[in-house]
Steps between C-alpha positions, in 0.01 A plus 500: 500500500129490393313783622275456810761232645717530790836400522602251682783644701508892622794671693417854659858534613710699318874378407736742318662399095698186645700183381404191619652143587458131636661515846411119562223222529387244750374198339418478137299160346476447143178283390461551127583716204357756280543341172361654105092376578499683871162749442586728793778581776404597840745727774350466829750676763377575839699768707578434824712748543618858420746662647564942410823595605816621341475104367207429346349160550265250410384154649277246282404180458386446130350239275552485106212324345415313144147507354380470880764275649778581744830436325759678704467626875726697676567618846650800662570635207748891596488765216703773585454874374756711485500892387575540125839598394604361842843320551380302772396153398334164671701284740585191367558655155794402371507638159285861471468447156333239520262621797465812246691757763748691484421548151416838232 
């Protein structure tokens, strides 16, 4: 990051050494692809919600974007955090590891 600029996305909250994973997604649109002359790729998620209890979650709607242009979109996307070293893994998740729990 070049000095004198703010980042684009703080978090005050503070979450303990975790593992993460997709729980599930809305709606997801495809529109385009980054191909070998894309300049720059963009992340745009916007939280909508974040829940702290003994599960750890996170509710977003996000954008991926190519030299400017929205390429993918995605809605109500679920990320999951669990505690590191912990056996306990995302519902749905058929194969932990593949959802990288339950793992050394």
């Amino acid at each position: 990051m070049r000095s004198g600029s703010s980042p684009a996305f703080s978090w005050d909250g503070w979450v303990p050494p975790a593992r993460g994973g997709a729980l599930g997604v809305g709606e997801v649109k495809f529109t385009g692809m980054v191909i070998p002359t894309t300049k720059t790729v963009q992340y745009v998620v916007d939280l909508k919600r974040v829940i702290l209890r003994r599960l750890k979650l996170a509710i977003a709607d996000g954008v991926m974007k190519a030299d400017g242009r929205v390429i993918y979109a995605a809605t109500d996307l679920r990320v999951g955090l669990f505690e590191a070293g912990s056996s306990q893994q995302p519902l749905g998740c058929l194969n932990p590891s593949v959802c990288g729990f339950g793992m050394s």
